[in-house]
C-alpha positions as CSV (number, residue, x, y, z in Angstrom):
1,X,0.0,0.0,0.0
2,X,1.8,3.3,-1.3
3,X,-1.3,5.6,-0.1
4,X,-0.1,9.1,-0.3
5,X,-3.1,11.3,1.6
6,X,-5.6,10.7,4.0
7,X,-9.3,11.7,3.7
8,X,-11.9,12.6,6.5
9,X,-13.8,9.3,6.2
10,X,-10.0,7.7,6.9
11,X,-8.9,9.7,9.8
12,X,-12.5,9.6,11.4
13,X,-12.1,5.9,11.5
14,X,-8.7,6.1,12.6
15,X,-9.9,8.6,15.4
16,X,-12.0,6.3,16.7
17,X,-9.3,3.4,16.4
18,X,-6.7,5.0,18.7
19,X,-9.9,6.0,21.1
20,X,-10.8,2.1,21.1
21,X,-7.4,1.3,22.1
22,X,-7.0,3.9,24.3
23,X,-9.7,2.6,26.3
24,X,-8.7,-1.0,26.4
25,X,-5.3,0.0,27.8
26,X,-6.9,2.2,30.5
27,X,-6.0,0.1,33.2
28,X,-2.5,-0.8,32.2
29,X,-2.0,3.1,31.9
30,X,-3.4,3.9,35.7
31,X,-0.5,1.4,36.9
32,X,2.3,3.4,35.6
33,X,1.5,6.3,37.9
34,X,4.7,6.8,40.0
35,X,3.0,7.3,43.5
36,X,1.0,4.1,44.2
37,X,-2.2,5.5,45.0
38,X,-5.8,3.5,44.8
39,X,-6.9,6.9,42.2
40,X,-5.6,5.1,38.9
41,X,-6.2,8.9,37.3
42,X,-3.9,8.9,33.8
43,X,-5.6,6.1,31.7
44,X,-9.3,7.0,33.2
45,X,-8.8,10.8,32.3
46,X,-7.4,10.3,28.8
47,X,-10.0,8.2,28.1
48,X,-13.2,10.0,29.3
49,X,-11.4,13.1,27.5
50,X,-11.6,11.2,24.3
51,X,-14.6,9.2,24.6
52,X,-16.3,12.2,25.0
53,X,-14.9,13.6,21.2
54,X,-15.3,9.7,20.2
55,X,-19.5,9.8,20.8
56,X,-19.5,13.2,18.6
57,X,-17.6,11.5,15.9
58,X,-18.9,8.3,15.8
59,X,-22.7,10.5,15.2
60,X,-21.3,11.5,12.4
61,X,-22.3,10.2,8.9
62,X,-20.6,11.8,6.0
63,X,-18.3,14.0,7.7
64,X,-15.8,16.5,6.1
65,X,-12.5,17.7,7.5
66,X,-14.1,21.0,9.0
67,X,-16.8,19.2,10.6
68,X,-14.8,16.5,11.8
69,X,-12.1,18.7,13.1
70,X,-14.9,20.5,14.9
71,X,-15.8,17.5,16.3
72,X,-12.4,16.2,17.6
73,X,-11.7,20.2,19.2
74,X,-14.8,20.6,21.4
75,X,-15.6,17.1,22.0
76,X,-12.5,16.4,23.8
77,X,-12.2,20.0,25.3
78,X,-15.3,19.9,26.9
79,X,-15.1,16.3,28.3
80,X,-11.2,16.8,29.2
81,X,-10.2,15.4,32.4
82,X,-7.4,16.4,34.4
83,X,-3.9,17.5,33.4
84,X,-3.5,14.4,31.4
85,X,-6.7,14.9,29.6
86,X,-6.5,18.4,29.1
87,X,-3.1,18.2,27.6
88,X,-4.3,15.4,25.2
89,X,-7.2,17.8,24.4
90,X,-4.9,20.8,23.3
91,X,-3.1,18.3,21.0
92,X,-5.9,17.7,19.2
93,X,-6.9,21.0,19.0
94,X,-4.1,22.3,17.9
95,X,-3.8,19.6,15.5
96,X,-7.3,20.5,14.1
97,X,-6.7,23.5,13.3
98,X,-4.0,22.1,11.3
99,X,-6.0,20.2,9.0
100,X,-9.6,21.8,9.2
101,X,-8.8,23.7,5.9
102,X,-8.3,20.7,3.2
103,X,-9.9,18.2,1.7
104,X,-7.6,15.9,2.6
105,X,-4.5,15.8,4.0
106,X,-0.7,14.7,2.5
107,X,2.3,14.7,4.3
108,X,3.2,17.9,4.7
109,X,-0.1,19.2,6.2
110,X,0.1,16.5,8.9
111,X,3.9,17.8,9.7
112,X,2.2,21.1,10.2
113,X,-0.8,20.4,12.0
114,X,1.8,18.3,14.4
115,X,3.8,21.3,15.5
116,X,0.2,23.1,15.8
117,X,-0.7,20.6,18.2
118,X,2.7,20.8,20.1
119,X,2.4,24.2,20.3
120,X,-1.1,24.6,21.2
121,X,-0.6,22.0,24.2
122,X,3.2,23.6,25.3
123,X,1.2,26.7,25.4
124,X,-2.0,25.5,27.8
125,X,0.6,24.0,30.5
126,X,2.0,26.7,32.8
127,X,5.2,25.2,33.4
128,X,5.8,22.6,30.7
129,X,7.9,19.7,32.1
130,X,9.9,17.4,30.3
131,X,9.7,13.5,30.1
132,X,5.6,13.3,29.8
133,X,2.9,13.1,27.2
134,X,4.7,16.8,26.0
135,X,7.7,15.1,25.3
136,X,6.1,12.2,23.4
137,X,4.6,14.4,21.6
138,X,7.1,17.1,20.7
139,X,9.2,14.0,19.2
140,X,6.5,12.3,17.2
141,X,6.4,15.9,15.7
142,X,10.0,16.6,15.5
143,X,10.0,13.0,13.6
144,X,7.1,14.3,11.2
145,X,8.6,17.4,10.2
146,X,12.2,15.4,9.3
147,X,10.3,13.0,7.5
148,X,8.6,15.8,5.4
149,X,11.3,17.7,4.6
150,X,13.3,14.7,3.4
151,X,10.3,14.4,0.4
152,X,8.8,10.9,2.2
153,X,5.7,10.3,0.1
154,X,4.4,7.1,1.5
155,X,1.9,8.0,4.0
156,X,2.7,4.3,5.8
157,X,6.0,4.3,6.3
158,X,5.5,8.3,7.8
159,X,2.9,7.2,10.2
160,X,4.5,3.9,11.4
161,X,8.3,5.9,11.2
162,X,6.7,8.7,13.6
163,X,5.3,6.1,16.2
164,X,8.1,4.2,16.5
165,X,9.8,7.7,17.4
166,X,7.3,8.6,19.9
167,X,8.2,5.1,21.6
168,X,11.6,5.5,21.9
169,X,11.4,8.9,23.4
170,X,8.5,7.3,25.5
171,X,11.1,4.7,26.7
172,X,13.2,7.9,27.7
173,X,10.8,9.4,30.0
174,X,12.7,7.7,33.2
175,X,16.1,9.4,32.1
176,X,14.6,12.5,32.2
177,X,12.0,12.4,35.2
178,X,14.3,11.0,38.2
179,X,10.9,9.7,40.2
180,X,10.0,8.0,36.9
181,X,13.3,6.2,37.0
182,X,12.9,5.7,40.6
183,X,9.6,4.1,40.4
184,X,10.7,2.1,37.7
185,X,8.0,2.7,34.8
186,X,7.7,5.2,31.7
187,X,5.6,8.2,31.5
188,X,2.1,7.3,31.8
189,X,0.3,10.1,29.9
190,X,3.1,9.6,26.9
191,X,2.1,5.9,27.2
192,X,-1.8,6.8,26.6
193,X,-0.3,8.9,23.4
194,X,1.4,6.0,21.8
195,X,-1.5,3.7,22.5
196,X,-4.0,6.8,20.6
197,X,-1.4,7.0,17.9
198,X,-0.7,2.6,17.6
199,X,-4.7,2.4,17.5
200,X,-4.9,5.0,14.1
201,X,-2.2,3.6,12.6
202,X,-4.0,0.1,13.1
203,X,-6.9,1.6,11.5
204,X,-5.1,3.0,8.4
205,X,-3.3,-0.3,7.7
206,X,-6.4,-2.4,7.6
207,X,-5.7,-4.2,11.0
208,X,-8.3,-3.0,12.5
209,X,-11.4,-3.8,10.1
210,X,-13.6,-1.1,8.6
211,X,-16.5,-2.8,9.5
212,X,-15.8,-3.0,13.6
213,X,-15.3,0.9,12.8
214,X,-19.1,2.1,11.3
215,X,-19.9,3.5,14.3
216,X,-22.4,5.5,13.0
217,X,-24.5,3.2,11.5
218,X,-24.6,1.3,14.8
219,X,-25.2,4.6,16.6
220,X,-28.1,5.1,14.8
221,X,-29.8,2.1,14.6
222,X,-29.9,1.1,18.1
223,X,-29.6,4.1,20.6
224,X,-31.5,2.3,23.4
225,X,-28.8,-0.8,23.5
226,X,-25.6,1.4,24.1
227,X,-25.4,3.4,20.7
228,X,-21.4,4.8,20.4
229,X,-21.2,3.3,24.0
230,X,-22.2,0.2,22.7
231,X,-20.1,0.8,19.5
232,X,-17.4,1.1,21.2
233,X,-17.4,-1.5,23.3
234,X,-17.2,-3.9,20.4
235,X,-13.9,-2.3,19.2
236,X,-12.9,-2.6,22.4
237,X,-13.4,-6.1,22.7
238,X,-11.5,-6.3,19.9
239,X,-8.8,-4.7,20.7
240,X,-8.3,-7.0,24.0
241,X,-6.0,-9.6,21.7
242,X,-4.9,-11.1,24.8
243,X,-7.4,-11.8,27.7
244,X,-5.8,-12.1,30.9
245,X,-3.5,-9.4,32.6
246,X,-0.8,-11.5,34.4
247,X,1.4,-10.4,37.5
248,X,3.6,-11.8,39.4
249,X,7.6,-11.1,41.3
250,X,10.2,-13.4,40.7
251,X,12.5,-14.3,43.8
252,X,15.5,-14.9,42.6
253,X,17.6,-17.7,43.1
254,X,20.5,-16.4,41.6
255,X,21.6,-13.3,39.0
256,X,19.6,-12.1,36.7
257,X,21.8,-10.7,34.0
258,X,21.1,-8.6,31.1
259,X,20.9,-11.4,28.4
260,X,18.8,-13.5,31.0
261,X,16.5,-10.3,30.9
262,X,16.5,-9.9,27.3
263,X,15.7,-13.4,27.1
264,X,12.8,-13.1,28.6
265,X,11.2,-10.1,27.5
266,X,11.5,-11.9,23.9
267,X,9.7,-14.8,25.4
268,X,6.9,-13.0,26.9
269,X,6.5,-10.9,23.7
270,X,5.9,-14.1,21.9
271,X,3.2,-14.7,24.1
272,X,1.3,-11.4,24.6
273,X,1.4,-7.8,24.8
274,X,1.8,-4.9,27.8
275,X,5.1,-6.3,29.0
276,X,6.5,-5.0,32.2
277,X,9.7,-6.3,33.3
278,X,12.1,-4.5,36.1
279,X,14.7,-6.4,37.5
280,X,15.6,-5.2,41.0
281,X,18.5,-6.8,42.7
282,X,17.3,-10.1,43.9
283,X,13.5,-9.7,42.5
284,X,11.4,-9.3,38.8
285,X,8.4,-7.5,38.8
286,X,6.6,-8.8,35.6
287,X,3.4,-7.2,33.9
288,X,1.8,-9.6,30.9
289,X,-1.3,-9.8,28.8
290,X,-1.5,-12.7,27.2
291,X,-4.1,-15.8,26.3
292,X,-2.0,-18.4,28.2
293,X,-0.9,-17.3,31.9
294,X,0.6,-21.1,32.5
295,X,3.5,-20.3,29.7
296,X,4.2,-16.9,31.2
297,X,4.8,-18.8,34.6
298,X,6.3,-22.0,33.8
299,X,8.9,-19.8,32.0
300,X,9.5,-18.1,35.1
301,X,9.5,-20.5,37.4
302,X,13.5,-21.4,35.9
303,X,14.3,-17.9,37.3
304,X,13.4,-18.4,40.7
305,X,9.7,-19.0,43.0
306,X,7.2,-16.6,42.2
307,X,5.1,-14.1,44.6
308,X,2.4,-11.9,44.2
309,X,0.9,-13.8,41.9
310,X,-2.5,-11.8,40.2
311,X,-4.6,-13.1,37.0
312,X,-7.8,-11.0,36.1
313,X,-9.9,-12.0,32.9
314,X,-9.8,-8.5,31.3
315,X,-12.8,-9.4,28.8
316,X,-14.8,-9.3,32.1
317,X,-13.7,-6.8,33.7
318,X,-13.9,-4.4,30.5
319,X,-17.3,-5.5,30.8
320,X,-18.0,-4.3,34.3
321,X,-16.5,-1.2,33.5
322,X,-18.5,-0.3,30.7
323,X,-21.5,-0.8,32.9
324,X,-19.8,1.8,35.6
325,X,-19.6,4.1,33.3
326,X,-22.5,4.4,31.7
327,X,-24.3,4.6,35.4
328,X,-21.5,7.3,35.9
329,X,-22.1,8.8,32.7
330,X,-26.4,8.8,32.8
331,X,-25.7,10.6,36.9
332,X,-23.6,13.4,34.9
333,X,-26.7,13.8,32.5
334,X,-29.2,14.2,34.7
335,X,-27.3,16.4,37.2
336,X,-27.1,18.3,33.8
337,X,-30.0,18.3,32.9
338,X,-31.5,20.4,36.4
339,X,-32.6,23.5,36.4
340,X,-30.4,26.6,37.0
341,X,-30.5,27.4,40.4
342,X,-32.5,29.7,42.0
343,X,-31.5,32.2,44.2
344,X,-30.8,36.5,44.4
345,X,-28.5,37.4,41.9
346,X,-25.2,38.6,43.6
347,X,-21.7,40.0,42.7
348,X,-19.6,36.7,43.6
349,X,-20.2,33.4,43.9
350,X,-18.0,30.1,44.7
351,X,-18.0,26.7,43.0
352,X,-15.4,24.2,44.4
353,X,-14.8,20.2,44.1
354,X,-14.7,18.0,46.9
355,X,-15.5,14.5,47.3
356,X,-16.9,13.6,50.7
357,X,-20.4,14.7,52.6
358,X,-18.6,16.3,55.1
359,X,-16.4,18.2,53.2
360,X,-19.4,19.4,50.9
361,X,-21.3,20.6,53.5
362,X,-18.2,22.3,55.1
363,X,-17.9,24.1,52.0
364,X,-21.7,25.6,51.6
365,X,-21.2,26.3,55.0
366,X,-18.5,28.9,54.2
367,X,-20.8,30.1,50.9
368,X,-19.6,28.3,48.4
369,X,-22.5,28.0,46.2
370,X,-22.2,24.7,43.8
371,X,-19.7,21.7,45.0
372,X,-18.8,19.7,42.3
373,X,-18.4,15.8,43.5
374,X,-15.5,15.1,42.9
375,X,-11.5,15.1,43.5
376,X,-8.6,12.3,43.0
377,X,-10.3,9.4,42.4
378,X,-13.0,11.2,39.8
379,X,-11.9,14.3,38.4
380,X,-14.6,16.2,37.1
381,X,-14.6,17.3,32.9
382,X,-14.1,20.9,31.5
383,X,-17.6,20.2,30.6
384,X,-18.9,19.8,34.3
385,X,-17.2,22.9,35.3
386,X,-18.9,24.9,32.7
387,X,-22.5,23.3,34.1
388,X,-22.0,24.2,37.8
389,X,-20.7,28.0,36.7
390,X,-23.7,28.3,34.8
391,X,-25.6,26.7,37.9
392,X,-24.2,30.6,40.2
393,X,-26.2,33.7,39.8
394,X,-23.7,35.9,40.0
395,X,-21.6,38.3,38.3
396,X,-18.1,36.7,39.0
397,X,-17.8,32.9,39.9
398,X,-14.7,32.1,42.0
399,X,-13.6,28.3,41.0
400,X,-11.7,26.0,43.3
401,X,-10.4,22.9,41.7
402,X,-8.7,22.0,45.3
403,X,-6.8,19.3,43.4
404,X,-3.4,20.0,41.0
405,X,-4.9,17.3,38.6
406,X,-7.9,19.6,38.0
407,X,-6.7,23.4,37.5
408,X,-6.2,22.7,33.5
409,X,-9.4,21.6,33.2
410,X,-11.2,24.3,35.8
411,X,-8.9,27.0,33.4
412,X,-10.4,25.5,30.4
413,X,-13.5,26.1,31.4
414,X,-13.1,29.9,32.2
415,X,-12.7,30.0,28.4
416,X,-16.4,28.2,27.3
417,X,-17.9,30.8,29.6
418,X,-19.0,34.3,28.2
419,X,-21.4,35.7,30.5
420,X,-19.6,35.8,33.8
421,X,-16.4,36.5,34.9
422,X,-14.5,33.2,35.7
423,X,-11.5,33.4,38.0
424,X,-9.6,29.8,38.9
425,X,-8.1,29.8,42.0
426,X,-5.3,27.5,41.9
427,X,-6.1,25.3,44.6
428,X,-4.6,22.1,44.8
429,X,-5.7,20.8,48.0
430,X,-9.2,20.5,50.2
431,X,-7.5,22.9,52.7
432,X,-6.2,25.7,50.3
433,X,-9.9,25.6,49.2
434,X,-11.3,26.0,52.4
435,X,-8.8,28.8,53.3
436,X,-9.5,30.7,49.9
437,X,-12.9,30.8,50.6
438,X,-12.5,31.9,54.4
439,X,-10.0,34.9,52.8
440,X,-12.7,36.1,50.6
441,X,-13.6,39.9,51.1
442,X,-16.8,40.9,49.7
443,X,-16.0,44.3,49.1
444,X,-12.9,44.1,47.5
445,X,-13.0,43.6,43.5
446,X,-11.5,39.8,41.3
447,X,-8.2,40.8,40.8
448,X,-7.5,41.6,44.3
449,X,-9.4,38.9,46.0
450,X,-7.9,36.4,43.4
451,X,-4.3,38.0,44.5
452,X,-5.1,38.1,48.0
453,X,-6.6,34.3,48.1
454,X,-4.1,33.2,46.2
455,X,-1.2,34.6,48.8
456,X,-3.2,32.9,51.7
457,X,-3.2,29.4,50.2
458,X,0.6,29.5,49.6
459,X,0.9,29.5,53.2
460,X,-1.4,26.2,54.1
461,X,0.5,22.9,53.7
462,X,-1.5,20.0,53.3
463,X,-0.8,16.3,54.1
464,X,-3.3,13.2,52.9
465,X,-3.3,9.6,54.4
466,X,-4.0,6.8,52.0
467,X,-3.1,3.3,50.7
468,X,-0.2,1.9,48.4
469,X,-1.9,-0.3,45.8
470,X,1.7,-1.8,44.5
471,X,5.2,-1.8,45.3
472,X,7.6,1.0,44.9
473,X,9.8,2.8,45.7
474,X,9.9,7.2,45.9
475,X,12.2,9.5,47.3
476,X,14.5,6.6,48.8
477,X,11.5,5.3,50.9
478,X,10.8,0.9,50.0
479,X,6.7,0.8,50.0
480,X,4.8,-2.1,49.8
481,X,1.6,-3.1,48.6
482,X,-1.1,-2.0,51.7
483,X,1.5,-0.1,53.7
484,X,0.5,3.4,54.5
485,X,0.9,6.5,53.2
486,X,1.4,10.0,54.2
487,X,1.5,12.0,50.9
488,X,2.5,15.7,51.3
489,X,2.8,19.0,48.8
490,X,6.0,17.9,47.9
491,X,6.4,13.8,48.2
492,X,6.1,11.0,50.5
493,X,6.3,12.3,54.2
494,X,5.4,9.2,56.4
495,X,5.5,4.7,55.1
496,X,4.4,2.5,57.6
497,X,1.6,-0.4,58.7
498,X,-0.8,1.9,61.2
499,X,-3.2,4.6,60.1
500,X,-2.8,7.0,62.9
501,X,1.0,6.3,63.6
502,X,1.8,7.4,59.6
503,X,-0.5,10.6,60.4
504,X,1.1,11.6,63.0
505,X,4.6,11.2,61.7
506,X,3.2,12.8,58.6
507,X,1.6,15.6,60.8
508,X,5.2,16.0,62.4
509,X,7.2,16.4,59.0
510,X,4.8,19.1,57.9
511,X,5.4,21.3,60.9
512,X,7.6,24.6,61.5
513,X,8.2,27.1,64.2
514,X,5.2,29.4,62.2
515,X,2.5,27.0,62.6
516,X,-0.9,28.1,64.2
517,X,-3.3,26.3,62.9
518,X,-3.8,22.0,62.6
519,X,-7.1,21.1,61.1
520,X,-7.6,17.5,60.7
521,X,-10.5,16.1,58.4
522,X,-10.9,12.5,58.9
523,X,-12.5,10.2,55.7
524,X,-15.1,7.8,55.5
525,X,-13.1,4.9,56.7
526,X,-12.3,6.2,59.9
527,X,-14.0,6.2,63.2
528,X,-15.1,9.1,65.2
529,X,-13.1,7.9,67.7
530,X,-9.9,6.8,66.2
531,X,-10.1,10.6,64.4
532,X,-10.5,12.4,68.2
533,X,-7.5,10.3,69.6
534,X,-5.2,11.2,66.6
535,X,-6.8,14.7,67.6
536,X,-5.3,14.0,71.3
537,X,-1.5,12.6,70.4
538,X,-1.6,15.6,68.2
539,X,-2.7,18.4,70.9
540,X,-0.1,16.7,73.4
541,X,2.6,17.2,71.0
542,X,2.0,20.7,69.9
543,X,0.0,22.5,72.7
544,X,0.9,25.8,71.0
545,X,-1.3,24.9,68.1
546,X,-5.0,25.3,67.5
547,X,-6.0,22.1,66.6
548,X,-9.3,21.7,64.8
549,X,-11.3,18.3,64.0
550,X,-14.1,17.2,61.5
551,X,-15.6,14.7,59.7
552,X,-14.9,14.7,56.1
553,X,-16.3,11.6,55.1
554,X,-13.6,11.7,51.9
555,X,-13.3,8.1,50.2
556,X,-9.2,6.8,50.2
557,X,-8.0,8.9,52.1
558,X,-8.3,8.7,55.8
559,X,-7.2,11.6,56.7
560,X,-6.4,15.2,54.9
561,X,-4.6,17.3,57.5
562,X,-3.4,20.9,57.0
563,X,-0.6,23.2,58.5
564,X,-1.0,27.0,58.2
C-alpha cells in the first residue's frame, strides 16, 4: 500500500481506532502512575477526555475535515479530564486546526498540523515539564517534520516511522523524570499517546477492520442498546487480543543478567502484549497480557519462586467497567439536565470540588455556592465545570479545583464561559480551598481577591493519608503493597503499617516554628473515635497549636490534614 493522503472518512475511523485502544489500555496506563495510589487517574482521564470527542464523531455520517475537526476540538475539550486529559485535548486542538482547511491531508499538512498541536498544548501547561505526554509528543512531531522535509511520500511508512519515534522517546521518559526512573516505569500520559497514535495507525493499515469501525450506523440504529457506547465496546473487545493481565515477582535464586533479561522479554512478547519487566537486585516485577498465563509462569519459574501472583480476565472486567460508566455517565446527564438554580442574583459566587459529605457541607457552610463531586479518584470534565458556573447567579464565579490534577481543566472552562467572569483559584488541596474561601472579602474587587486568596493558600500545607496499591519505591523510601501513606505537597512524608502512627509522623514532617493552625479532616473509613484520639497525640505534642477536627467523610483517604 503506497497511499499518499488521507481523507476525513480515513482519519475519522482512525480517530476512533486509537480511542478504542486507548480505552482498552486504560488500566494498564493507571499502573504506571509513579505514586501508588488507589486513584488510577492517567488512563481514566485520557480516556473519558476522548470518549467524550469519540461519541461526537462516531454520530457523524458523511463527515468532512471542517466538521470532523470540529468534532475532535470541542468534544474532547469539553469532556477533558485532568492534566493528562486536558493536555491530550490541546493536541488535538491544535492539531485541528492544522488540517480543518483541506480536503484531505498529504504529508506535509500533517507535519504542520503536528507542530500546531505541540504548540497549542506547550502553550496551555503553565510550566511545561519534560519527560511526559509533551515530550512524546514534541518527538513524534519533531519526527514528522524530518520525515517531510526529506520528500517521504508514502503515507505508511511516515505514520508507522513517527510512532516508532514517539516510543523511543516514550522509553526515555525515566532518564529525564528522576521519580520516573525511581519508580521504575515510563511516563504514563506519553504511554496513553502512543497507545491513541498505535490504535490510528492500526486503523489505516487495515488491521483494525472497517466494519468493527461504522460507528455510525450502529449509533443510529440502536440508541437504546448502548449506541457509540455500545459501539465502542465492540472495538474494544476487539482490541483485548490477549485476555488475561498477568502479575507476578520473581524471587530470585540467583543473578539475573542482562541477556537473561532480554531473554525473557523476547519470550513473553511471543506470548502477549503490555510487558513489564524490572529487575531489582534479587526480585522481577513482571506485567503480561497474554491468552496463556501457565507459559508466562512455567517460564519463570526457571528464574526463581514466584510471589504476588494476580490473574484478572480483562474481557470481564472491560465489561464491568463499561457498565460503571454508563451509570456514571447517565448521573452526569441528569445532574445536567436540572434547572439553574434559584436564588438573588449577587456580585460573587464560589463553586469548588470535593468529594466527601462532610467536606461538601463544610464548603456551603463557608458560601460556596455549587460543589462539584468530585477530587482524586473522579476528576470532574471541563464540561462539568462549565454546568455548575452556569448553575451561580452571579456576576463573578470564584472556581476552586482543590486538586493539582484539576486546575487545566477548571482554566479551560473559564474560556467556554462568556457571561460571567470566571477566575480559577489554583487550589490544589481541600485545605487551600477552604482557606481561599474563608480569605474572601466581599468588598474588595476579582483581581485583588484572586491575589489576596491566592497569597493565603501559599501559606497552608496540606498532608493526605491513604493506601499503596503496588510496590515502589519514591524518594529513597521501599513501600509495599497495603503499607500506609502520608502524601505531602511535595512527596512521601510518612510509610508505615498503622493509620494514625503514619498521620502523625506525617503531621510531624509538615510542621515549622510558624505553625498556628492544625485542622484534621478524617475520611469515611475512619472512626469518630480513632479521628479524636489522633486529635489528642496531636494536641499533646504541639500545645501551642490550635487544633481543629471534623468529619470529612472523603473516600481513600483517611485523613487530609493541614498546617498553616
Amino acid at each position: 500500500m503506497n497511499l499518499q493522503t488521507i481523507d476525513a472518512g480515513c482519519l475519522a475511523k482512525m480517530f476512533l481506532a486509537g480511542a478504542g485502544r486507548l480505552e482498552s489500555k486504560k488500566e494498564w496506563i493507571n499502573e504506571l502512575n509513579v505514586f501508588p495510589v488507589p486513584d488510577g487517574d492517567t488512563g481514566t482521564n485520557m480516556t473519558l477526555t476522548i470518549m467524550s470527542a469519540a461519541k461526537e464523531v462516531a454520530a457523524m455520517t458523511e463527515p468532512d475535515m471542517k466538521s470532523l475537526s470540529k468534532a475532535v476540538s470541542s468534544g474532547s475539550l469539553r469532556g477533558a479530564r485532568g492534566n493528562s486529559g486536558v493536555i491530550l485535548s490541546q493536541l488535538f486542538r491544535g492539531f485541528t486546526k492544522g488540517i480543518r482547511d483541506y480536503d484531505v491531508l498529504t504529508i506535509p499538512i500533517l507535519a504542520d498540523a503536528g507542530e500546531k498541536a505541540v504548540e497549542t498544548a506547550y502553550k496551555a501547561v503553565m510550566k511545561p515539564k519534560e519527560g511526559t505526554i509533551l515530550t512524546v509528543a514534541k518527538g513524534a512531531s519533531l519526527k514528522a517534520r524530518e520525515l517531510a522535509d526529506a520528500g517521504e511520500e508514502d503515507m505508511e511508512k511516515f505514520l508507522g516511522e513517527i510512532i516508532s519515534h514517539a516510543e523511543y522517546v516514550l522509553s526515555q521518559t525515566p532518564e529525564m523524570l528522576p521519580v520516573l526512573k525511581q519508580a521504575g516505569v515510563v511516563d504514563s500520559g506519553g504511554q496513553g499517546l502512543v497507545e491513541v497514535l498505535r490504535g490510528a495507525f492500526d486503523a489505516f493499515t487495515g488491521k483494525v477492520s472497517a466494519d468493527a469501525l461504522d460507528f455510525s450506523e450502529q449509533a443510529k440504529a440502536a440508541p437504546s442498546e448502548g449506541g457509540v457506547k455500545g459501539s465502542l465496546e465492540a472495538q474494544a473487545e476487539m482490541e483485548i487480543k490477549f485476555g488475561y493481565c498477568t502479575e507476578f515477582i520473581i524471587m530470585l535464586n540467583k543473578t539475573f543478567n542482562i541477556k537473561q533479561e532480554m531473554d525473557f522479554k523476547a519470550y513473553l512478547e511471543s506470548i502477549g502484549d503490555s510487558i513489564v519487566v524490572v529487575a531489582d537486585d534479587d526480585v522481577v516485577k513482571v506485567h503480561v497480557h497474554t491468552n496463556d498465563p501457565g507459559l508466562a509462569i512455567q517460564k519463570a519459574l526457571k528464574y526463581g519462586a514466584l510471589s504476588n501472583m494476580k490473574i484478572d480476565n480483562m474481557r470481564l472486567e472491560h465489561q464491568e467497567k463499561l457498565f460503571k460508566l454508563s451509570e456514571k455517565e447517565k448521573q452526569a446527564q441528569e445532574a445536567a439536565a436540572e434547572p439553574e438554580a434559584a436564588g438573588e442574583h449577587k456580585e460573587a459566587g464560589f463553586v469548588a470540588v470535593s468529594a466527601g459529605d462532610g467536606l461538601a457541607e463544610i464548603f456551603r457552610g463557608l458560601g460556596v455556592d455549587y460543589v462539584i463531586e468530585g477530587g482524586q479518584t473522579m476528576n470532574p470534565s471541563t464540561e462539568d465545570v462549565v454546568n455548575a458556573i452556569g448553575k451561580v447567579n452571579a456576576d463573578t464565579v470564584y472556581v476552586l479545583p482543590n486538586n493539582k490534577n484539576i486546575i487545566l481543566a477548571a482554566s479551560q472552562a473559564k474560556y467556554l464561559v462568556e457571561d460571567k467572569n470566571v477566575v480559577v483559584v489554583p487550589t490544589k488541596t481541600i485545605p487551600q480551598g477552604i482557606t481561599a474561601v474563608i480569605n474572601f472579602v466581599p468588598d474588595m474587587g476579582a483581581e485583588e481577591n484572586e491575589a489576596s486568596m491566592t497569597e493565603e493558600i501559599s501559606h497552608v500545607r496540606t498532608g493526605e493519608v491513604t493506601y499503596a496499591v503496588r510496590d515502589t519505591v519514591i524518594d529513597d523510601r521501599q513501600i509495599r503493597q497495603g503499607d500506609y501513606m502520608g502524601i505531602g505537597d511535595d512527596g512521601i512524608l510518612a510509610v508505615g503499617s498503622d493509620i494514625a502512627d503514619v498521620a502523625y509522623d506525617m503531621t510531624a514532617a509538615m510542621m515549622d516554628d510558624d505553625c498556628e493552625l492544625i485542622s484534621i479532616y478524617y475520611g469515611a473509613d475512619v472512626t469518630q473515635e480513632d479521628a479524636e484520639n489522633l486529635k489528642a497525640r496531636v494536641e499533646e505534642r504541639y500545645p501551642s497549636c490550635d487544633i481543629e477536627l471534623q468529619y470529612g467523610g472523603q473516600p481513600i483517604y483517611y485523613y487530609i490534614i493541614s498546617a498553616e
